[in-house]
TORKOLVEX-326052 format. One line per 2 residues: number of its first residue (from 1); for each residue x, y, z of N, C-alpha, C. Coordinates in Angstrom, 1 decimal, padded with zeros to 4 digits. Layout:
NUM> X,Y,Z,X,Y,Z,X,Y,Z  ... .
***
This chain:
1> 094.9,095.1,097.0,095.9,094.5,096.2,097.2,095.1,096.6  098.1,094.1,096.5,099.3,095.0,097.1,100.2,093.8,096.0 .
3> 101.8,094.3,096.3,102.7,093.8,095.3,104.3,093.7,095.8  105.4,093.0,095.5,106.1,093.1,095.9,107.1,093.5,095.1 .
5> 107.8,094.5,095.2,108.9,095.1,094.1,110.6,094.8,094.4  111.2,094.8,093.3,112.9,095.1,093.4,113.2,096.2,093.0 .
7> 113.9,097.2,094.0,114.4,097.9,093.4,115.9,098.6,094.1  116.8,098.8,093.3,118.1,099.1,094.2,119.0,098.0,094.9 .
9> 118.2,096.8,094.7,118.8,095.5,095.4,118.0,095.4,096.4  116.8,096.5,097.2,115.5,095.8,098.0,114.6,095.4,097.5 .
11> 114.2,094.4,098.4,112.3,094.6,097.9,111.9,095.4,099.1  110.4,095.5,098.6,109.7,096.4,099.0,107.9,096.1,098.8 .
13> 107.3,096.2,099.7,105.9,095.1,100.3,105.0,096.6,099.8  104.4,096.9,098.4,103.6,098.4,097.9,102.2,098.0,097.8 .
15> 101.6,099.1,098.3,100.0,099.4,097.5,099.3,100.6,097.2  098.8,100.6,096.3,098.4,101.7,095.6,097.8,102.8,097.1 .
17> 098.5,104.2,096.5,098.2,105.0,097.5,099.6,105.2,098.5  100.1,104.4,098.6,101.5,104.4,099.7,102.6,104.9,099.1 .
19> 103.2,105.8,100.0,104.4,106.3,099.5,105.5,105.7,100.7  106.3,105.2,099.5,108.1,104.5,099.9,109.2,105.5,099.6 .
21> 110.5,105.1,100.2,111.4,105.7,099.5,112.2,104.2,098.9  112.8,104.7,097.7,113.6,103.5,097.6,115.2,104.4,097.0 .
23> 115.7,103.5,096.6,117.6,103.9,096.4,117.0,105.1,095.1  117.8,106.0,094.7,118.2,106.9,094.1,117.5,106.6,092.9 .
25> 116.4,107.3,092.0,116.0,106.7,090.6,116.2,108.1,090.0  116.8,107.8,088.5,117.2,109.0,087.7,115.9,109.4,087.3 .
27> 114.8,110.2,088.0,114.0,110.9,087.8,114.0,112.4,088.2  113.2,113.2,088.1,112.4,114.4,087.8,112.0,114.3,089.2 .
29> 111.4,115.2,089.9,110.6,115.2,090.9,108.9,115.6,090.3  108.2,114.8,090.4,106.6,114.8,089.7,106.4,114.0,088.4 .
31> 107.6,113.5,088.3,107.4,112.8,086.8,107.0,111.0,087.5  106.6,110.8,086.3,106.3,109.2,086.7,106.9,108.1,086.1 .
33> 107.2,106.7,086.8,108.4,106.3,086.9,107.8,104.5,086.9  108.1,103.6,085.9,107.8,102.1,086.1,108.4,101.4,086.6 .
35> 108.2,100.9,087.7,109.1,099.7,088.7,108.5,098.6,088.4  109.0,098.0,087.2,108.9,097.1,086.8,109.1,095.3,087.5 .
37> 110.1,095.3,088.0,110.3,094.4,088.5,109.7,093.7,089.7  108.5,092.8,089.1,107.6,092.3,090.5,107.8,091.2,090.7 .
39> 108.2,090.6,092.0,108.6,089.4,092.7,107.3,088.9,092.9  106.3,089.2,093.2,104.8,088.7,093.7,103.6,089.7,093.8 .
41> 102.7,089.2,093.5,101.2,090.3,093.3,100.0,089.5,093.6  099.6,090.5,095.0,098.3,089.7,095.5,096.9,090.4,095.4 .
43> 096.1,089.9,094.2,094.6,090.6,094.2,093.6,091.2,094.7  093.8,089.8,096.1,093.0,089.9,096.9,092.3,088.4,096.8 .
45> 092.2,088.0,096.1,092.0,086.7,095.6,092.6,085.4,096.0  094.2,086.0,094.4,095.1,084.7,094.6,096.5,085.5,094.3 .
47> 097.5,084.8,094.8,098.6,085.3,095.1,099.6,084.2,093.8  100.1,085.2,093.1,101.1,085.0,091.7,102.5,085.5,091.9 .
49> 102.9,084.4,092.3,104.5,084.1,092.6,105.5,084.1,091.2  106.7,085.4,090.7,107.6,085.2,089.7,108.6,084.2,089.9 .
51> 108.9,083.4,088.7,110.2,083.0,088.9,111.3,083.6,087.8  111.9,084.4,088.3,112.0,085.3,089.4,110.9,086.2,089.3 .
53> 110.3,086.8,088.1,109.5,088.0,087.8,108.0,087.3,087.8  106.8,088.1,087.9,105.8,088.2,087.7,105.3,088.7,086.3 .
55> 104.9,087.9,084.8,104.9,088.7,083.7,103.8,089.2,082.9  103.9,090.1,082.9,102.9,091.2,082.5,102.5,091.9,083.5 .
57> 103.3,092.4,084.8,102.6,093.0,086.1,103.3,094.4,086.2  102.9,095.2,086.2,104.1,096.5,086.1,103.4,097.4,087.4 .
59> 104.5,097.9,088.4,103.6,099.3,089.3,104.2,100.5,089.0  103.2,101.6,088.7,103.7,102.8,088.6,103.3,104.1,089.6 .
61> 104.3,104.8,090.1,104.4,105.7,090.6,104.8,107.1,090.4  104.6,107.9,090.7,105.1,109.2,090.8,106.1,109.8,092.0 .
63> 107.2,110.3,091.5,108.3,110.5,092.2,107.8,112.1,093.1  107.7,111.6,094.1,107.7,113.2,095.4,108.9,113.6,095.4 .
65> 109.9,113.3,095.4,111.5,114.3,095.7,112.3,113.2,095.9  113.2,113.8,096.0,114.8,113.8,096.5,115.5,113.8,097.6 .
67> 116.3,113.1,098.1,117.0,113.5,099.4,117.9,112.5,099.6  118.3,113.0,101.0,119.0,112.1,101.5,118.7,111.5,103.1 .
69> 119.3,110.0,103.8,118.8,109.7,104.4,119.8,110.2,106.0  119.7,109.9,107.2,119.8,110.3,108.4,121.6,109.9,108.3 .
71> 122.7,110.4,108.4,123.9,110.2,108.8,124.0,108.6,109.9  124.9,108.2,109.4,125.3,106.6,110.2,126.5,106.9,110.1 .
73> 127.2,106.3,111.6,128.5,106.7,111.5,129.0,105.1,111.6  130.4,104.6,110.9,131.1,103.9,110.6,132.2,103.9,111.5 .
75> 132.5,103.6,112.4,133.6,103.7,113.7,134.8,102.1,113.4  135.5,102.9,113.2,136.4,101.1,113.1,138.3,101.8,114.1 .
77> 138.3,100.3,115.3,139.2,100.4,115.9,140.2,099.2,115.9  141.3,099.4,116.4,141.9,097.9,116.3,142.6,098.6,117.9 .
79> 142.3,097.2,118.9,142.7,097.4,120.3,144.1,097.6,120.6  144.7,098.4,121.4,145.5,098.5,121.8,147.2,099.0,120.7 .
81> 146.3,099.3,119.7,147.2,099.7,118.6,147.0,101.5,118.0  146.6,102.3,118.7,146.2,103.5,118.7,145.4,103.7,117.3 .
83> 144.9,102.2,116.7,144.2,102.9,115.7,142.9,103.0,115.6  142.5,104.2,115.5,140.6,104.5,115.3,140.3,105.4,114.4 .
85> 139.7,105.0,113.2,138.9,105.8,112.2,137.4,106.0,112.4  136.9,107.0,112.4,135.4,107.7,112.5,135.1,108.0,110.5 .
87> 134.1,107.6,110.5,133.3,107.8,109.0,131.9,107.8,109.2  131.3,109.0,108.3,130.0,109.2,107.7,129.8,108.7,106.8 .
89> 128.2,108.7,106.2,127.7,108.1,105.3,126.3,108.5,105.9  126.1,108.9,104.2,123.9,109.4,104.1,123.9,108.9,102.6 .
91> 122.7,108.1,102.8,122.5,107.0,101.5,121.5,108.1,101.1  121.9,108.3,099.6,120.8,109.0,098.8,119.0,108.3,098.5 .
93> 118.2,108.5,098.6,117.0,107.9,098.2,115.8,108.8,097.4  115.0,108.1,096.3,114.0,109.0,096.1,112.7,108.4,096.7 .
95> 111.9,109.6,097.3,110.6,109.4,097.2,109.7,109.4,096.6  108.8,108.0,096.7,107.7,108.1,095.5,106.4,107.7,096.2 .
97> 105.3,107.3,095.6,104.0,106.8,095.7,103.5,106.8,094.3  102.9,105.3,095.1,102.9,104.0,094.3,101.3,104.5,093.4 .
99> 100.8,104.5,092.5,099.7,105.3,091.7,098.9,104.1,091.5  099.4,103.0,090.6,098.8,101.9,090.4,099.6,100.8,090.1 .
101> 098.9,099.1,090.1,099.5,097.8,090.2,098.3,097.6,089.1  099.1,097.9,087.8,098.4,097.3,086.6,099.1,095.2,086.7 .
103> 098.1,094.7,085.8,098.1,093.3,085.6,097.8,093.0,084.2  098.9,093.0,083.4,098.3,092.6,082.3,097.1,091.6,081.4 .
105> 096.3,091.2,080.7,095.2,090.4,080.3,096.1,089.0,080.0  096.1,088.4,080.4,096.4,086.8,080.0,097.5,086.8,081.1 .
107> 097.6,087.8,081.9,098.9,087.0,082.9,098.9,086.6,084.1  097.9,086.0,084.3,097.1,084.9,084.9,098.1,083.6,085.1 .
109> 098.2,083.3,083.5,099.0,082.0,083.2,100.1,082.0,083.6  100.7,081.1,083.8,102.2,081.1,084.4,102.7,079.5,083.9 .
111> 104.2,079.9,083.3,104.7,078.6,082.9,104.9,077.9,083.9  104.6,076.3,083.6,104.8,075.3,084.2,106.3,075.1,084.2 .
113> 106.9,074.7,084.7,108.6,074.1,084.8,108.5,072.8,085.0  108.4,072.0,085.1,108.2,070.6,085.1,107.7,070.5,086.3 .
115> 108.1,069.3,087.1,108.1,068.7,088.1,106.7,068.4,088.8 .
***
């Protein structure tokens, strides 16, 4: 079973057991955390497409730490005009692993939209 999540403005392709990092979550290090937002969830079966969300599907994880990611440097020049700026940047991110991809009972169904 695996699942597709939003979080921070990514998605992210999870299954139970795997640890991701994703953008900064106001958590605890060891505390556990609902990433609610599921774009898609595959059983193994059949695959349940949200529009936008998937409802009644929630994955929960446990947060491993904190940090920060590898330095990118930002270089911007304009030719022949002596100008050149140099910039850092380290995107904060937390680490988790993914515990379980609960499915709620009746959310199977999915509204129709016409057509």
């Amino acid at each position: 079973m695996y699942a597709v999540i939003k979080s921070g403005g990514r998605q992210h392709k999870v299954a139970v057991g795997q640890a991701i990092r994703v953008a900064r979550l106001p958590a605890e290090s060891g505390e556990d955390v609902v990433l609610g937002q599921v774009l898609m969830v595959y059983d193994g079966q059949a695959v349940r497409v949200g529009r936008p969300l998937v409802d009644g599907v929630t994955v929960k994880a446990t947060v491993l730490g904190h940090d920060r990611a590898k330095k990118i440097l930002v270089f911007k020049k304009k030719r022949r005009k002596g100008y050149h700026k140099a910039q850092g940047h380290r995107q904060d991110y937390t680490a988790v692993k993914i515990t379980a991809i609960e499915t709620g009972a009746g959310a199977g169904e999915e509204e129709s939209h016409g057509s």
